[in-house]
Every structure is written in C-alpha cells, then in structure tokens.
N, C-alpha and C positions, 0 to 999 in steps of 0.2 A: 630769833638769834639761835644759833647753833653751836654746840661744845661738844666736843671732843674728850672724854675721861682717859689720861693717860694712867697706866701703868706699865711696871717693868719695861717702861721704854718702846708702848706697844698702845695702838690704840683698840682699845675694848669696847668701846662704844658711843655712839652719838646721841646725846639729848637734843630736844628743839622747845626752846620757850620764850616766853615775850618780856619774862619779867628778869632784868638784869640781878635782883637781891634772891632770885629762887633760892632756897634753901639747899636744894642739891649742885649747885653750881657754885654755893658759898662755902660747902662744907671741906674746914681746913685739911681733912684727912684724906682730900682726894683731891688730886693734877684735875683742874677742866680748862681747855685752852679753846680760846673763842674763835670758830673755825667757818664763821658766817663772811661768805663771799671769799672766800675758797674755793678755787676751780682748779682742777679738779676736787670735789669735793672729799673730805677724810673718808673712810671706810674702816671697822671694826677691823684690827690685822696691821693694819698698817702702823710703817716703822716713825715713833718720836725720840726727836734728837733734840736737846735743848741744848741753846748755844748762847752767848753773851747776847744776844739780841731777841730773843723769844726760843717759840717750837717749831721744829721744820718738821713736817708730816710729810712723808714718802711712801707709797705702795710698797708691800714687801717685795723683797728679790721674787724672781721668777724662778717655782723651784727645779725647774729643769736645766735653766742654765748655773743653778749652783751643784744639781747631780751629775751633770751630763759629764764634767772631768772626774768624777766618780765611775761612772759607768766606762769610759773609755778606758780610766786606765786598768781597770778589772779586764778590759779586752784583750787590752795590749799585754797583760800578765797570761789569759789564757792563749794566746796567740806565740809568745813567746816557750808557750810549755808545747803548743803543737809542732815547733820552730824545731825542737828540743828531741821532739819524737821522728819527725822528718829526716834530721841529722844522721839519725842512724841510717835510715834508711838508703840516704844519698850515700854514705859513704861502702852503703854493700854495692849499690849501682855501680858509686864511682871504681868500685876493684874489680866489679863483674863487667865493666865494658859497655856498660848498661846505658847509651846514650837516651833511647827513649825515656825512661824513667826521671833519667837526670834533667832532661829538658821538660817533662811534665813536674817536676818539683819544684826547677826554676821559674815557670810560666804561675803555679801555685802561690808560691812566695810573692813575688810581684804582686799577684792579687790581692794576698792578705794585706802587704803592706798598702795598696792603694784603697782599700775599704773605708779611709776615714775621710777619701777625697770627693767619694762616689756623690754623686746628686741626692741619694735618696737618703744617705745618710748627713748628710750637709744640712734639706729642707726638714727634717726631723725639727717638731717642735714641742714634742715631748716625750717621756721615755718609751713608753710602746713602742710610738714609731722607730725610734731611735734603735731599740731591740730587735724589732719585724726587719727591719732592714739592714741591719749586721747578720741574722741567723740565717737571712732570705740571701745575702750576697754569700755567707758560708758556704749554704748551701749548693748553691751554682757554681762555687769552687770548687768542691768535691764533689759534684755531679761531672765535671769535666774531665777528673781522674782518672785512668786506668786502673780496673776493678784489682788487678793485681797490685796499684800502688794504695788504694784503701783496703785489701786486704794484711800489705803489708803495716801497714798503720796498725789495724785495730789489732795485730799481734806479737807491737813494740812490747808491752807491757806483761807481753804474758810468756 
C-alpha cells in the first residue's frame, strides 16, 4: 500500500508498506492519505485539497502558465514606455513632413503590438522560450528601422 504524507496542503512525500498498523502511517501528528491505485500516481509537490469526502491530490500548477501573465504584462509595461519614446518622435516627423518616418513607426507599432500573436511566442512552453522569442521578434523590429529612426530613439532621453 501507498501513502501520501500531507502537509501544508502539499504532498511531501510517499511511503510504500504492507502493514496497514505501520507506526509511521498511524502517527496522529501526521496527514497520511492512502494513495494505492491512484493513477496518476501522487508525487512529492503535489497539490492536497481535503474536501467533505476525503483528499484530492493534483499535480501542481505548471509554473510557466502561472508566470507567463507575469511576464507579458512586464512586456506590455516596457512596450508601452518604448510607445512613450516613439511619441516624441512621431510627432517631430509628423511637423517635419516626415512621411517616411511616420510610416516606419506606424509599420513598428503594428509589430509590437502583434508579438503576442506571433507563432513563436504562442508555442513558447516555458519562460526562456517565451523571452528568446519576444527579444528575437524585438529585434527584427528594429532591425527593420531606419538607422535615423533608432538613432532618434536612443537620444529621446538624453
């Protein structure tokens, strides 16, 4: 037979013995919830819920889809401050006549905003990926710039 030792609502670890009175599966100062024929079987980590009818034992979350709305909206914060520095810029185009400029910023934007739709960030299944493939579509955005509109950029600030 197999037991599962809960704490803090977390499985810690599996025992495996034959004698149902074991002394470490009696003892009152410890959760052991009998986890024999169990399929998927518990694993150390995993989440215990005790409810009016026993323990349900669940793998924990996947922690990439608990960071991944962490991580994007950190994007979409720096994404809005580069929005932010652009602005200026468009708007010296938009008084200088500057149509090239203006349609390399509006073709930019576009892209930023469709980086969350892109394939490579979509199949992203966990954060590396997920990062290599926003910095890598970054990049290819301002690779596509006119070096006049990234030098205008890198001297918003100064």
């Amino acid at each position: 037979m197999k037991y599962a030792r809960v704490e803090w609502e977390v499985v810690q670890e599996i025992y495996e013995t034959d004698d149902p009175e074991d002394p470490i599966i009696t003892n009152p100062a410890q959760i052991w919830v009998d986890v024999t024929g169990m399929d998927p079987q518990p694993q150390p980590s995993w989440v215990a819920t005790q409810t009016n009818t026993g323990w349900v034992l669940t793998p924990p979350p996947d922690p990439f889809l608990r960071d991944r709305p962490v991580f994007m909206e950190i994007m979409h914060r720096q994404r809005e401050n580069i929005f932010n520095r652009v602005g200026l810029i468009a708007a010296l185009a938009l008084y200088d006549n500057d149509f090239v400029t203006m349609e390399a910023i509006k073709v930019a934007h576009r892209a930023m905003l469709d980086i969350e739709e892109h394939p490579s960030v979509i199949a992203a299944t966990n954060l590396n990926d997920l990062a290599t493939a926003v910095v890598t579509l970054y990049r290819a955005i301002v690779a596509d710039l006119p070096a006049s509109l990234r030098e205008s950029f890198n001297e918003v600030d100064r």
